[in-house]
VEXTORMAR-101832 format. One line per field, with one value per atom (N, C-alpha, C): x, y, z; residue in three letters; atom name. Coordinates in nm, 4 decimals. Each point is the difference from the previous one (the first is absolute). Layout:
VEXTORMAR-101832
x = (X ...)
y = (Y ...)
z = (Z ...)
residuo = (ala ...)
atomo = (CA ...)
//
This chain:
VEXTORMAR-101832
x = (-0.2051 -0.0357 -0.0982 -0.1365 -0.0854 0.0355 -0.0231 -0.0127 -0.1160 -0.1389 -0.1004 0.0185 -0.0345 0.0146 -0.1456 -0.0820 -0.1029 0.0353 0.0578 0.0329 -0.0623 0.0200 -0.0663 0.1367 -0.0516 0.0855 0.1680 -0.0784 0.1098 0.1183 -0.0514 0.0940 0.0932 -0.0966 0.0596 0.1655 0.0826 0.1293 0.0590 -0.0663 0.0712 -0.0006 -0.0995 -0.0651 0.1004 0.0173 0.0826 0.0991 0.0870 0.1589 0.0044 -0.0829 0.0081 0.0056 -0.1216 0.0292 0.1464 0.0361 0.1133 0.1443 -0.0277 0.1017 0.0568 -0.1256 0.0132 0.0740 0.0392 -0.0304 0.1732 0.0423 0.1519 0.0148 0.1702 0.0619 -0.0648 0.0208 -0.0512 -0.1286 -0.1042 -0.1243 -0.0097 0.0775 -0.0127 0.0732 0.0690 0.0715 -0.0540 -0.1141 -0.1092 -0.1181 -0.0356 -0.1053 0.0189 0.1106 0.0587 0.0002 0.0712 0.0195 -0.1354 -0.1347 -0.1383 -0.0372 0.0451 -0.0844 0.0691 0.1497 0.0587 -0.0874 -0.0314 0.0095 -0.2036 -0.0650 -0.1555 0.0714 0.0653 0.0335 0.0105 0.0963 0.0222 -0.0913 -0.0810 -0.1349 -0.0956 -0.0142 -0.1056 0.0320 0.1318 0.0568 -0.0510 0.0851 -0.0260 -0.1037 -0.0990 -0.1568 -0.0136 0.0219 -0.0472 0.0569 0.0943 0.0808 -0.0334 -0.0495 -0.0369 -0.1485 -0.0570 -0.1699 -0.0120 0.1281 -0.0331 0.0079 -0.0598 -0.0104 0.1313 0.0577 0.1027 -0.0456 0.0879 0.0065 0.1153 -0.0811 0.0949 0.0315 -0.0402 0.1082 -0.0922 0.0477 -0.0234 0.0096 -0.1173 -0.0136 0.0438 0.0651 0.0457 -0.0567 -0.0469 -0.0007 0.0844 0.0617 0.0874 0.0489 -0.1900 0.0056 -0.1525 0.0016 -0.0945 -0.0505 0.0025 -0.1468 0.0467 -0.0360 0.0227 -0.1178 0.0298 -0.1185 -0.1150 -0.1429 -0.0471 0.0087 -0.0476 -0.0382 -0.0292 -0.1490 -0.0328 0.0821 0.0686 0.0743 0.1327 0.0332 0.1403 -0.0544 -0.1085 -0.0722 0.0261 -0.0725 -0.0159 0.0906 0.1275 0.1150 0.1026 -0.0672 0.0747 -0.0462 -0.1215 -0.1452 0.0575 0.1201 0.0210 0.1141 0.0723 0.1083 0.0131 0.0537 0.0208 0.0755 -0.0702 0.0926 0.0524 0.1433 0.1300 -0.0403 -0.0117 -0.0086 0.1398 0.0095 0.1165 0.0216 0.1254 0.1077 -0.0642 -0.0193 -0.0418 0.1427 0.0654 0.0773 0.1491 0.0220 0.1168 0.0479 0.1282 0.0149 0.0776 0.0446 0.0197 -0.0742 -0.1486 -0.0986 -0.0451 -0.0136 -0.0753 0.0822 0.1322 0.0749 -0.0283 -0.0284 0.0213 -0.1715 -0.0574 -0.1847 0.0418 0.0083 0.0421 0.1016 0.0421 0.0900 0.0212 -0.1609 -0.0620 -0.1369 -0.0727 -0.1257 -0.0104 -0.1109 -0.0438 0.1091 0.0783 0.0997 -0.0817 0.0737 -0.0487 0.0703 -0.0222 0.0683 0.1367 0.0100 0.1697 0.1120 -0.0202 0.0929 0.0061 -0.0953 -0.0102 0.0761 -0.0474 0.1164 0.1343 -0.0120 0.1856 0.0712 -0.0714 0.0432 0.0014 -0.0652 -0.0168 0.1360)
y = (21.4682 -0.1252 -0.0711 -0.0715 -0.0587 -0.1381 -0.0641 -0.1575 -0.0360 -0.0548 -0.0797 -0.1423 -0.0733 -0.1606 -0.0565 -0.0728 -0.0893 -0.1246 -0.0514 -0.1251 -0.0376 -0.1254 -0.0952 0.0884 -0.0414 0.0552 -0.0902 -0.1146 -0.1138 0.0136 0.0820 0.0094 0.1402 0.0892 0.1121 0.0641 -0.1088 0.0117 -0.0303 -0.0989 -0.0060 0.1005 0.0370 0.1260 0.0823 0.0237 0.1107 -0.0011 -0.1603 0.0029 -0.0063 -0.0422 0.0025 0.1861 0.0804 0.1068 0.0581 -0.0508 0.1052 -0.0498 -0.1028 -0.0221 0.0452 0.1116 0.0550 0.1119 0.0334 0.1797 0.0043 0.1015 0.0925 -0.0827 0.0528 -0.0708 0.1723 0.1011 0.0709 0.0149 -0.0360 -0.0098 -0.0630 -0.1881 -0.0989 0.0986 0.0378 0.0247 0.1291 0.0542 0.1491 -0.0713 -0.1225 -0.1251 0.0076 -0.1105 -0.0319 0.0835 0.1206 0.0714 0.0552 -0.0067 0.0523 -0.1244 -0.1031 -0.0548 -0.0424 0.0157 -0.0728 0.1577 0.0933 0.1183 -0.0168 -0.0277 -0.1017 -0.0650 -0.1099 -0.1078 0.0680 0.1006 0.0438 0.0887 0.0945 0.0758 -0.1200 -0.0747 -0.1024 -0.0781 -0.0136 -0.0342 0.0588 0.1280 0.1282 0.0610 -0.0599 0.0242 -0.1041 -0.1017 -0.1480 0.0419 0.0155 0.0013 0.1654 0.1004 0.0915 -0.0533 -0.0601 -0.0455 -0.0629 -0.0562 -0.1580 0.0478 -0.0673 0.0458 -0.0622 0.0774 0.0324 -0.0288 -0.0607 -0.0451 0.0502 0.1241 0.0993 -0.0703 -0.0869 -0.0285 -0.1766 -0.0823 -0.0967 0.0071 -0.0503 -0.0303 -0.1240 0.0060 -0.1350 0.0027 -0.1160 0.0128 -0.0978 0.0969 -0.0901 -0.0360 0.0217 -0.0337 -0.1148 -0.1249 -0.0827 0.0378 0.0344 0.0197 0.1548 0.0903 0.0960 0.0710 0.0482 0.0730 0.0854 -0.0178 0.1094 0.1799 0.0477 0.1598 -0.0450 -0.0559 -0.0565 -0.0480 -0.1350 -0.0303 0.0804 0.0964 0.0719 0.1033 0.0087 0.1460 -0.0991 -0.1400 -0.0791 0.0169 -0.0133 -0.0342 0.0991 0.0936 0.1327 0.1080 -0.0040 0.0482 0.0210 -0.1351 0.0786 0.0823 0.0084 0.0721 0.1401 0.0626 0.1556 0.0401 0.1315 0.0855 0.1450 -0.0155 0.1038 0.0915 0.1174 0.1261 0.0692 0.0436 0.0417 0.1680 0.0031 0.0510 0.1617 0.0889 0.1143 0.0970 -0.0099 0.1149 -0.0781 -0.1116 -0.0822 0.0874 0.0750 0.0792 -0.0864 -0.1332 -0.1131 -0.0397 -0.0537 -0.1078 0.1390 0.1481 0.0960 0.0053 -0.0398 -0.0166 -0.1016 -0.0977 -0.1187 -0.0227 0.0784 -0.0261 0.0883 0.1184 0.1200 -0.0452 -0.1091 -0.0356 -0.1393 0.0077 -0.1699 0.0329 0.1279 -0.0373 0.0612 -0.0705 0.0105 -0.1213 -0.0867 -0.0722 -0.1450 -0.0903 -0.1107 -0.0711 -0.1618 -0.0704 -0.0014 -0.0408 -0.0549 0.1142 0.1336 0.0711 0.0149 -0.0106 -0.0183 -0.1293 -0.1104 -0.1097 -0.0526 0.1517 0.0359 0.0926 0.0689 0.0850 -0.0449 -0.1100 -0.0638 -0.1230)
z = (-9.9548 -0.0610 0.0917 -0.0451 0.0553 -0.0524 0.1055 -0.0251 0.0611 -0.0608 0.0342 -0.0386 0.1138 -0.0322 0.0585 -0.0451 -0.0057 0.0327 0.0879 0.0372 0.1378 -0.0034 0.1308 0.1513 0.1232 0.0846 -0.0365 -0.0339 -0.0264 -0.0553 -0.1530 -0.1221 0.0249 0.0770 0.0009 0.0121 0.0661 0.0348 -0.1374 -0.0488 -0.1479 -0.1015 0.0092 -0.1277 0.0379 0.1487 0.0263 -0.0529 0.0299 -0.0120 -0.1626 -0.0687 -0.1602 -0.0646 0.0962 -0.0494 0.0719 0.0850 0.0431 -0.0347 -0.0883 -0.0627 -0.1506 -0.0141 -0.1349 0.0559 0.1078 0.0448 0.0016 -0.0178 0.0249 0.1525 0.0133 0.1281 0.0744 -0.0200 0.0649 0.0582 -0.0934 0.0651 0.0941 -0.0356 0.1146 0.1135 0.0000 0.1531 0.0576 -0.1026 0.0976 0.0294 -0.0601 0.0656 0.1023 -0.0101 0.1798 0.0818 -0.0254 0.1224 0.0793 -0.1341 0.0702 0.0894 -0.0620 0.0394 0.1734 -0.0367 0.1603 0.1172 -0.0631 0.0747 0.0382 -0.0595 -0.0014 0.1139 -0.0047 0.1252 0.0935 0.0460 0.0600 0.0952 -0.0832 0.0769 0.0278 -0.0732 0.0642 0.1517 0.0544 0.0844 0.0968 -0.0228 0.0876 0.0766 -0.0679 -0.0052 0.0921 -0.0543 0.1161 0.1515 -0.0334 0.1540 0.0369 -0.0328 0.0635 0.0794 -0.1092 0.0857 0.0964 0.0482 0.0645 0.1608 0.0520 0.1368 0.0778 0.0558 0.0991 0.1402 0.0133 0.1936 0.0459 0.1313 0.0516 0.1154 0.0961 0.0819 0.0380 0.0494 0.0294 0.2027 0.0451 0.1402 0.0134 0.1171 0.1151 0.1116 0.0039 0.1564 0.0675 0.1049 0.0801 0.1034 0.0798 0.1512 -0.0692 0.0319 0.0256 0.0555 0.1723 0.1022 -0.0226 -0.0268 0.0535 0.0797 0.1159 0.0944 -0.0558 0.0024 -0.0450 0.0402 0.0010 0.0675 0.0958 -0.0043 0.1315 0.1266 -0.0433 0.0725 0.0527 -0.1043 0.0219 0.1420 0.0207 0.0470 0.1450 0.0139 0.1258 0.0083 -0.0505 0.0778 0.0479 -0.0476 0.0486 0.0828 0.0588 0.0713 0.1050 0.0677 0.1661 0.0077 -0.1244 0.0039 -0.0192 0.0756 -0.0121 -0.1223 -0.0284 -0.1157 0.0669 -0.0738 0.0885 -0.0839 0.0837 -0.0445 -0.0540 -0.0824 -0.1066 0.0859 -0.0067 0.1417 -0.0610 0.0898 -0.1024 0.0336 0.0735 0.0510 -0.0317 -0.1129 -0.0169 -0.1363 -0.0130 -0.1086 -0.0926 0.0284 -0.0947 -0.0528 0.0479 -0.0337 -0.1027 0.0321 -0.0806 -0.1513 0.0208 -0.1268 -0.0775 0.0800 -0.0704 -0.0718 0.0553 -0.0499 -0.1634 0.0025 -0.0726 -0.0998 0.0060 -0.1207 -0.0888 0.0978 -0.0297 -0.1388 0.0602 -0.0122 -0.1338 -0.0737 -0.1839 -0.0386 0.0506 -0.0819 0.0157 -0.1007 -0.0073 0.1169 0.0047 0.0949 -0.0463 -0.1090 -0.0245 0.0372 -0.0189 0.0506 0.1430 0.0493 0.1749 0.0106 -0.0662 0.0500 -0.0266 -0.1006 -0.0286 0.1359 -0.0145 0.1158 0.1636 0.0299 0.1138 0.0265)
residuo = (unk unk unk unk unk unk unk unk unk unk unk unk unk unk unk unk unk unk unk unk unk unk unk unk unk unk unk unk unk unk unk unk unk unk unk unk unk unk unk unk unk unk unk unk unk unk unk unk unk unk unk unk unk unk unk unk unk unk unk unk unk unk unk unk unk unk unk unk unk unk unk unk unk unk unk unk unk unk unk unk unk unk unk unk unk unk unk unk unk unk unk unk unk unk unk unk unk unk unk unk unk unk unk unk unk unk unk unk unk unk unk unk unk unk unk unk unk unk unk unk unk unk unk unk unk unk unk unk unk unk unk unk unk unk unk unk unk unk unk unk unk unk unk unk unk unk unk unk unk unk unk unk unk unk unk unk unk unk unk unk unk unk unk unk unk unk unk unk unk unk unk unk unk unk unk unk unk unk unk unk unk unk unk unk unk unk unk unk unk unk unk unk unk unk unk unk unk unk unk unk unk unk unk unk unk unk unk unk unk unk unk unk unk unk unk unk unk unk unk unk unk unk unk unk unk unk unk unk unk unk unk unk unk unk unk unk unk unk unk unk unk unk unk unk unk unk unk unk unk unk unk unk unk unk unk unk unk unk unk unk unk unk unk unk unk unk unk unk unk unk unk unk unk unk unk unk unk unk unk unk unk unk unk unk unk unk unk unk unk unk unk unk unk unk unk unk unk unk unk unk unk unk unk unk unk unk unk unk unk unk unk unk unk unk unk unk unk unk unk unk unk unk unk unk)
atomo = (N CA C N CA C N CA C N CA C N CA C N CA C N CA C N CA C N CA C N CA C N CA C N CA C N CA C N CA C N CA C N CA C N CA C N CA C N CA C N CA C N CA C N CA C N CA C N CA C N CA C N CA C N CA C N CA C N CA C N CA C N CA C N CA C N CA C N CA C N CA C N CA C N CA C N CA C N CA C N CA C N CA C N CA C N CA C N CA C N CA C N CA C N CA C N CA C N CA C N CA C N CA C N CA C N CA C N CA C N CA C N CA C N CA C N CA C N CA C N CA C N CA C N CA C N CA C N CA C N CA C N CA C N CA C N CA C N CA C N CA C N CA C N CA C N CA C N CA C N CA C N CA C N CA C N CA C N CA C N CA C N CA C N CA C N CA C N CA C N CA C N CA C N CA C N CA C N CA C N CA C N CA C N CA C N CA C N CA C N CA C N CA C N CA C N CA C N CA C N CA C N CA C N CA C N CA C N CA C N CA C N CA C N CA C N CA C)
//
């Protein structure tokens, strides 16, 4: 069944509800269901397009040191050479390394 209507955008809801008040209770309720299921993909659609925010930044040091400065302030200080002949520290590298932080700071 075709329904064409020639009406203003205005009238159009009326034309509608006048024709769909001629129609079977069955038709009305295979209307609806297209049409709640229309609502529905149109939704779906919106909220698939919409741009997503994957994480939000803080900052939450006010001054924090640049590179620069981190480099001055650490320039006279020595770096410890990592034990080569320690068969603990060789365990503990070996069951550290490829992992993220949080399991290291479970395990610590």
């Amino acid at each position: 069944m075709e329904v064409v209507l020639n009406y203003s955008e205005h009238d159009v809801v009326e034309a509608y509800w006048k024709k769909l008040s001629t129609l079977s209770k069955t038709i009305k309720l295979s209307l609806a269901s297209k049409l709640t299921e229309s609502v529905l993909e149109e939704e779906v659609k919106e909220t698939s397009t919409q741009e997503t925010r994957k994480a939000k930044v803080v900052r939450r040091s006010t001054y924090a040191p640049t590179d620069e400065e981190l480099e001055n302030i650490f320039s006279d200080s020595c770096i410890v050479s990592e034990p080569s002949n320690d068969a603990d520290w060789q365990d503990v590298v070996k069951a550290n390394s490829g992992k993220t932080i949080q399991p290291i700071e479970k395990w610590l």
